[in-house]
C-alpha positions as a Markdown table, in Angstrom:
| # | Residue | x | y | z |
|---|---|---|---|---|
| 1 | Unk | -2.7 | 30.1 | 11.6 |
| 2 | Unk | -1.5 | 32.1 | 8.7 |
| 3 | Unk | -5.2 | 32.1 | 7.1 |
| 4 | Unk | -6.5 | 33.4 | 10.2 |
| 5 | Unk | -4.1 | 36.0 | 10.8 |
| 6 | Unk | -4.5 | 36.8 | 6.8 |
| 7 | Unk | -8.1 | 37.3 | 7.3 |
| 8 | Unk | -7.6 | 39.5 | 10.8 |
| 9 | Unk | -5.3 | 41.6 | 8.5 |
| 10 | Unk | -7.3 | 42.3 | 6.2 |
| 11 | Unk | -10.5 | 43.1 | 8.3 |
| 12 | Unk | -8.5 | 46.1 | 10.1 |
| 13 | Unk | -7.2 | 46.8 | 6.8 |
| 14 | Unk | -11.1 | 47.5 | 5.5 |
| 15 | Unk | -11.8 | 49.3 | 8.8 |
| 16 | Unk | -8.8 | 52.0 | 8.6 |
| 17 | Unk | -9.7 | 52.5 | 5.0 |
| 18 | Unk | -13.4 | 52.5 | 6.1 |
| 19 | Unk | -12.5 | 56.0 | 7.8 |
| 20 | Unk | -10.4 | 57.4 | 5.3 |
| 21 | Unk | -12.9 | 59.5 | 3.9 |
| 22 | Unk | -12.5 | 60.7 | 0.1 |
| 23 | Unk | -14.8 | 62.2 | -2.4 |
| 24 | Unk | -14.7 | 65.2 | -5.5 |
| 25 | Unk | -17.4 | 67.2 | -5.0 |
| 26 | Unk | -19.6 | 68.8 | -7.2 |
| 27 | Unk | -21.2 | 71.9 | -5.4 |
| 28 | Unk | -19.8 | 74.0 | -2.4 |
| 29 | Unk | -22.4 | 75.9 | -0.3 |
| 30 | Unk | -21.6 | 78.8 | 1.5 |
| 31 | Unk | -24.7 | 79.0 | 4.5 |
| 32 | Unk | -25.4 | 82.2 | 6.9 |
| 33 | Unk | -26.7 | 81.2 | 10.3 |
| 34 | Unk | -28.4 | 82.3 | 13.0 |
| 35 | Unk | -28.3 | 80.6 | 16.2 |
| 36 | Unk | -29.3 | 81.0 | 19.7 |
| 37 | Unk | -26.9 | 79.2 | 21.6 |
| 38 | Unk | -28.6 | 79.8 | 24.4 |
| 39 | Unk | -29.8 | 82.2 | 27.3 |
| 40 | Unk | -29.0 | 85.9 | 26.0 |
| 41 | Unk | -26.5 | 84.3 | 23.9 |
| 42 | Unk | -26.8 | 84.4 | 20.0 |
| 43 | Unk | -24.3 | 84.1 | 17.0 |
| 44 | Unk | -24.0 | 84.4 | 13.5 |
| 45 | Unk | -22.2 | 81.7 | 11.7 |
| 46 | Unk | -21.2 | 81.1 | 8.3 |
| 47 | Unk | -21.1 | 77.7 | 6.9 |
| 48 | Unk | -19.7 | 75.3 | 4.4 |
| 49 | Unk | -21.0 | 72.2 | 2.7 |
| 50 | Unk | -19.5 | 70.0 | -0.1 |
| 51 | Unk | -21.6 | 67.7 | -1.4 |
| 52 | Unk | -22.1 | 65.7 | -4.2 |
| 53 | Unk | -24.9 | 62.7 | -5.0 |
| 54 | Unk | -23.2 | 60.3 | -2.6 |
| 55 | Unk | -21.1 | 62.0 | 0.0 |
| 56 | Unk | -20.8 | 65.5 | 1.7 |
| 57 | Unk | -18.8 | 67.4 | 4.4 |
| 58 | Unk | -20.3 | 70.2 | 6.6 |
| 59 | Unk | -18.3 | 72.4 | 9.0 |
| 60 | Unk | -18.4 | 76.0 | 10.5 |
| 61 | Unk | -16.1 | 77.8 | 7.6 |
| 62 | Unk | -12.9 | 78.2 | 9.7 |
| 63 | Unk | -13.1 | 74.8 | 10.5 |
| 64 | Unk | -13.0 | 74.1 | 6.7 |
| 65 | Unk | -10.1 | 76.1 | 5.7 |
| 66 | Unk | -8.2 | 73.8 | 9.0 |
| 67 | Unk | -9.4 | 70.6 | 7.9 |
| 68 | Unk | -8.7 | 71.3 | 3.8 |
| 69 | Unk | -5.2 | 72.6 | 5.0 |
| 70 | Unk | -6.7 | 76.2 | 3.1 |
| 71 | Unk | -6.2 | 78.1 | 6.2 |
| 72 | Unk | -3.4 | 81.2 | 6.1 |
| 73 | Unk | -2.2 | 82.2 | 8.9 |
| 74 | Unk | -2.4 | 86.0 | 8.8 |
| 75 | Unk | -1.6 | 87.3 | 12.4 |
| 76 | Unk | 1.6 | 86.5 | 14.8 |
| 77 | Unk | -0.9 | 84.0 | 16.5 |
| 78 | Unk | -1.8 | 81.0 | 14.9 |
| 79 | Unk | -6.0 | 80.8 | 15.5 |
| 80 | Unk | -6.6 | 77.3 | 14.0 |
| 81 | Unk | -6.7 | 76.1 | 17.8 |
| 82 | Unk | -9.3 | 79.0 | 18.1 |
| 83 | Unk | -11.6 | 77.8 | 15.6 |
| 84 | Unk | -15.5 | 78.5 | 15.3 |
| 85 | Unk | -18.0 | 78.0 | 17.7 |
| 86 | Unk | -20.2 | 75.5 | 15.9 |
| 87 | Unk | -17.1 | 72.4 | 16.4 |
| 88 | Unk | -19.5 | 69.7 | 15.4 |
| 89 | Unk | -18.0 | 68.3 | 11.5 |
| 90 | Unk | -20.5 | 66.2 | 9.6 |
| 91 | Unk | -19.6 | 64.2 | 7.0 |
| 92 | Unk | -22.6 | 61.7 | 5.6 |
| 93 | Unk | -20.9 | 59.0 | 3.0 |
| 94 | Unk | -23.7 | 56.3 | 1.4 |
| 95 | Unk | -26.7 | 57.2 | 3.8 |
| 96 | Unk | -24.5 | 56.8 | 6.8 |
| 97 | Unk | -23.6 | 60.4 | 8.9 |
| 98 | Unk | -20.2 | 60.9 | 11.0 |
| 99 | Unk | -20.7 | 63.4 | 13.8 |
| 100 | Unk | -17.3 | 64.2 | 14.8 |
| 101 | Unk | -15.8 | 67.4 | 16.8 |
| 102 | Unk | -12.0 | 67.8 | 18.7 |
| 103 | Unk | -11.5 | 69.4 | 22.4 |
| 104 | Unk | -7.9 | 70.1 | 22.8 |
| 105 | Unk | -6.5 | 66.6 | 22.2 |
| 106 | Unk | -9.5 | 64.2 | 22.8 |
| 107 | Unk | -11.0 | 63.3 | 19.2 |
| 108 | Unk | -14.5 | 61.9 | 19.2 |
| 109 | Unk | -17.2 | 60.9 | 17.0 |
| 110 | Unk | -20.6 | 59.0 | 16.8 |
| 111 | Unk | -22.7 | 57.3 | 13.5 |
| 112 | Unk | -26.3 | 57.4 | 12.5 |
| 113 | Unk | -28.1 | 56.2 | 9.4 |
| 114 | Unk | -31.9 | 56.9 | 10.3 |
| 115 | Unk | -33.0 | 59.3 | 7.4 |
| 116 | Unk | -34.9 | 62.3 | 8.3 |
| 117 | Unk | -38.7 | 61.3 | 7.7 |
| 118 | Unk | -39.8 | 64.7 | 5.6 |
| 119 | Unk | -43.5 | 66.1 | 4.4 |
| 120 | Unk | -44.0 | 67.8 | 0.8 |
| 121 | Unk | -45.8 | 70.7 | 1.0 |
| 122 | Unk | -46.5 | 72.6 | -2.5 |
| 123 | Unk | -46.0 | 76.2 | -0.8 |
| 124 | Unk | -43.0 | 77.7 | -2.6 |
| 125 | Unk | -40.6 | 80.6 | -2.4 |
| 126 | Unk | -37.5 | 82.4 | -4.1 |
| 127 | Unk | -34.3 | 82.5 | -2.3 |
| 128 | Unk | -31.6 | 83.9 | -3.9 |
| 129 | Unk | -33.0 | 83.9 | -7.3 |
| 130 | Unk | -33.7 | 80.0 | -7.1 |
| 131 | Unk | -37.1 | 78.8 | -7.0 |
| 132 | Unk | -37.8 | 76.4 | -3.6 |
| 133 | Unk | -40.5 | 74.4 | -2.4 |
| 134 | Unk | -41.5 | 74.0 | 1.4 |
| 135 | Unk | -41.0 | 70.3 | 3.6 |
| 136 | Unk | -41.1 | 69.8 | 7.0 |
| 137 | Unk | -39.5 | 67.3 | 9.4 |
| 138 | Unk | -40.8 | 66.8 | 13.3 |
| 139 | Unk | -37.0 | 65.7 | 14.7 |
| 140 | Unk | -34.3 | 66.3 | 18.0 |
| 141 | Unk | -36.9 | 67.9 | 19.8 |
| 142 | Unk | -38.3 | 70.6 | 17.2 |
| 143 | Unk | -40.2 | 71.1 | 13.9 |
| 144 | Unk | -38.2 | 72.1 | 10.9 |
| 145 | Unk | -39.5 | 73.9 | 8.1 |
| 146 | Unk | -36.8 | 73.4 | 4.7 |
| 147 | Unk | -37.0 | 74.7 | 1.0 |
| 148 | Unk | -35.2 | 72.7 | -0.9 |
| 149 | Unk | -34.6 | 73.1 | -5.0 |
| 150 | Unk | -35.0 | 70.5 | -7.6 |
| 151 | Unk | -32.7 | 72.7 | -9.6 |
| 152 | Unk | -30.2 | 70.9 | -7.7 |
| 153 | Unk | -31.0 | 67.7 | -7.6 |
| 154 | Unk | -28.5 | 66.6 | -5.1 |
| 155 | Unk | -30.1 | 65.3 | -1.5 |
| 156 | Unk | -28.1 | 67.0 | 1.1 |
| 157 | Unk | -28.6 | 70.4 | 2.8 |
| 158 | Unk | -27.1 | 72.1 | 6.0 |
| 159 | Unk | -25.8 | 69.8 | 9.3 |
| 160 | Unk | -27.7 | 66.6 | 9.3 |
| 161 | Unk | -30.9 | 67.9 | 6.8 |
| 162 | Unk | -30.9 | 65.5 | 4.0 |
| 163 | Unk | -33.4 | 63.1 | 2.3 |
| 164 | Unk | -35.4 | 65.3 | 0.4 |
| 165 | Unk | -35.3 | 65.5 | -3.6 |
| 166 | Unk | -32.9 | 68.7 | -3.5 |
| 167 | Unk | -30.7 | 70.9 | -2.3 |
| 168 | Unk | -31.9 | 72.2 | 1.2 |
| 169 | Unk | -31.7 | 76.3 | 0.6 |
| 170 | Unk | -32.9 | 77.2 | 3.5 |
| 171 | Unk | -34.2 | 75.3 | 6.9 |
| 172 | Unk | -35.3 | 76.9 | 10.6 |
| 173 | Unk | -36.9 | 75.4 | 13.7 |
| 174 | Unk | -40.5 | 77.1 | 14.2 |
| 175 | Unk | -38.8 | 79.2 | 16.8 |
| 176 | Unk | -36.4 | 80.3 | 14.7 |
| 177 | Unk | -33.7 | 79.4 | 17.1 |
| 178 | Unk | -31.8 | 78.1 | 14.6 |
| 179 | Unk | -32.0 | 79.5 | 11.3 |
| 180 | Unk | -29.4 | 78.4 | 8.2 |
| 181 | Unk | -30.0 | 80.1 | 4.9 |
| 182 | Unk | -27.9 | 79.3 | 1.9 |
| 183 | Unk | -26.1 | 82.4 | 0.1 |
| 184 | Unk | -23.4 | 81.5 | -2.4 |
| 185 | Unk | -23.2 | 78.1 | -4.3 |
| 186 | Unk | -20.6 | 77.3 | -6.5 |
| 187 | Unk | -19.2 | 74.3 | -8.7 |
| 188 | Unk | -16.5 | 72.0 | -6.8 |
| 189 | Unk | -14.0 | 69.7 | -7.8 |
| 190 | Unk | -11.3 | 69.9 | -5.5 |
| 191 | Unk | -11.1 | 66.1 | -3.7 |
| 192 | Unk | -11.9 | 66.4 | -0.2 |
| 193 | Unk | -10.0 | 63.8 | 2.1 |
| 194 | Unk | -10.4 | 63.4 | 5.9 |
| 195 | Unk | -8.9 | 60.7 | 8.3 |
| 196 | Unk | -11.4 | 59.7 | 11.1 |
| 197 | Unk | -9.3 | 56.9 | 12.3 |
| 198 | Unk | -7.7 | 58.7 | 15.2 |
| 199 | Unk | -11.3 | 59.9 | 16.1 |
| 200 | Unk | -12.6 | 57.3 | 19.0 |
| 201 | Unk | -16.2 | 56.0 | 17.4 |
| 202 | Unk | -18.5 | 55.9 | 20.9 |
| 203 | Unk | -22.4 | 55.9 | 21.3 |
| 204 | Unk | -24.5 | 59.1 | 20.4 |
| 205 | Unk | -25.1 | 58.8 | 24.1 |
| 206 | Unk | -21.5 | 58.7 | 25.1 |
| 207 | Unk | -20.6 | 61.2 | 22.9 |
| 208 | Unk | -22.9 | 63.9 | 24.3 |
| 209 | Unk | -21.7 | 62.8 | 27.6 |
| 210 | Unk | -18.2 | 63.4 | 26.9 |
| 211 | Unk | -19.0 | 66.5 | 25.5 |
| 212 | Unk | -20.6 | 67.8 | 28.2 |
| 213 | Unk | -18.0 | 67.0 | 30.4 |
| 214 | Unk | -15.7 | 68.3 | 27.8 |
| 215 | Unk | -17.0 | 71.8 | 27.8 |
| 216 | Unk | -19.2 | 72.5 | 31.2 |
| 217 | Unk | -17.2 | 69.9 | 33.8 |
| 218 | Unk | -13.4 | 70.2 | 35.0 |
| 219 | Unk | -12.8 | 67.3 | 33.1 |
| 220 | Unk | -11.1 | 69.1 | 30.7 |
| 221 | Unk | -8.6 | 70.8 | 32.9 |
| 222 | Unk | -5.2 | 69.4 | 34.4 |
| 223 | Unk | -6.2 | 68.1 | 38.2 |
| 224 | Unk | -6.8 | 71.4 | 40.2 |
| 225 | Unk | -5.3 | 71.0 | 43.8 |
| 226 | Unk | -6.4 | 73.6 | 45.6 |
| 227 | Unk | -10.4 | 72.8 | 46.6 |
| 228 | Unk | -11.4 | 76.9 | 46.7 |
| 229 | Unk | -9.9 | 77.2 | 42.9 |
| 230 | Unk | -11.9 | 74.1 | 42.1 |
| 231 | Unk | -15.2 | 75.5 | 43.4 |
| 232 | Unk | -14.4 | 78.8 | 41.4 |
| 233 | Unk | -13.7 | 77.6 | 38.3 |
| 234 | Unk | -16.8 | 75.4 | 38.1 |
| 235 | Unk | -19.2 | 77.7 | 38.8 |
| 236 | Unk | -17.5 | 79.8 | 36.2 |
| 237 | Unk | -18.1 | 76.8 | 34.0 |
| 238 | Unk | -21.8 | 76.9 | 35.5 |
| 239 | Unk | -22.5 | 80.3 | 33.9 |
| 240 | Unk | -20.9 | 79.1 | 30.9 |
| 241 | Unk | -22.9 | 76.3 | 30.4 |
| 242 | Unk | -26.5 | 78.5 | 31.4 |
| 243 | Unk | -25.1 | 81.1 | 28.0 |
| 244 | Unk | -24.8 | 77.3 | 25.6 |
| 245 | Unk | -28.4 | 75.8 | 27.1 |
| 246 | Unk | -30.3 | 75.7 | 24.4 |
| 247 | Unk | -28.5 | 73.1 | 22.1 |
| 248 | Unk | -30.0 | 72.2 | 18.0 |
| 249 | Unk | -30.9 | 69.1 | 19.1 |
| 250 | Unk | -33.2 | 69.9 | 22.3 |
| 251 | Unk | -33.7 | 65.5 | 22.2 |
| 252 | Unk | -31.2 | 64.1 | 20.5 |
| 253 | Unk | -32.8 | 60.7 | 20.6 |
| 254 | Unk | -36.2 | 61.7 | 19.1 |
């Protein structure tokens, strides 16, 4: 009895360390962004990724300063809960990716570990000074183009855009819908920790399910008695969700 309870110990010991994430970079990348959210509807966003050969984080750059704990707050208000548009966190450790993203106190996240399948073109081009040459990726629903630089030698890039032999400067959708473009990078060595445990791990499906109902459904609101308020407030919800229709990954199983 006391082996097996030794041994069930110990495996929930290896899984809450499991996501008790912990690595020293050695680049940070500051990204611009633009993005077309959706109908009439489009943002500029500035990013952050840490990376170094094994493991990376990448996160909207407000959402870094709240999850390194570098955030100040600077107005009577306290905008933390505010945050940046783009929620989503990714945080890829070994060739496996963590999706994860917070609405008011539900905490959810999803895993993949199918690697982007790229094509090497030899087209190149300068960005920023750094020389870059051209891939390109058929995946969620659009075709990528990417220059990555063998200067940096380090296989990561912006949101889920890794695999290739470099860092991704710059990659778009051949509608330019979404558009990330590297601007700053700099050397890193300030250990990045983040605790996933409290995050529930679901399904890729059920994730984008409960984010859905998360952000366009009253599922997110305290139980609304009055039927006319109901019927109000959802289609309000309606016209949100028409201006957020047109997501990065169009099909997010492809």
């Amino acid at each position: 009895m006391k082996r097996i309870l030794t041994i069930i110990t110990t495996i929930i010991s290896m899984l809450s360390f499991a996501q008790k994430i912990s690595f020293i970079p050695t680049l940070k990348v500051t990204y611009d962004s633009r993005l077309q959210l959706g109908e009439k509807n489009n943002h500029n966003q500035k990013f952050i990724l840490l990376s170094n050969a094994q493991s990376s984080y990448f996160a909207a750059a407000r959402n870094y300063l709240n999850d390194t704990g570098q955030y100040k707050q600077t107005a009577a208000i306290d905008t933390r809960v505010i945050s940046d548009y783009f929620q989503e966190r990714v945080i890829k450790e070994n060739n496996k990716i963590s999706v994860f993203i917070r609405f008011s106190d539900a905490k959810i996240r999803y895993e993949e570990s199918e690697p982007l399948k790229w094509v090497l073109y030899s087209d190149t081009k300068v960005i920023n000074g750094i020389k870059c040459q051209m891939a390109a990726t058929n995946t969620y629903g659009r075709r990528w183009i990417a220059y990555f630089s063998r200067e940096y030698p380090i296989s990561t890039g912006p949101y889920k855009f890794t695999g290739l032999p470099g860092l991704v400067m710059e990659v778009y959708d051949t509608r330019d819908e979404y558009h990330f473009t590297a601007v700053k990078i700099e050397k890193d060595s300030e250990e990045f920790k983040f605790n996933l445990s409290n995050y529930k791990l679901m399904s890729k499906r059920n994730y984008l399910q409960a984010q859905y109902n998360m952000r366009f459904t009253l599922a997110a609101f305290p139980p609304i008695d009055d039927e006319n308020f109901r019927r109000e407030t959802q289609k309000i919800l309606d016209k949100v969700k028409i201006m957020y229709n047109n997501p990065l990954e169009l099909k997010p199983f492809e």
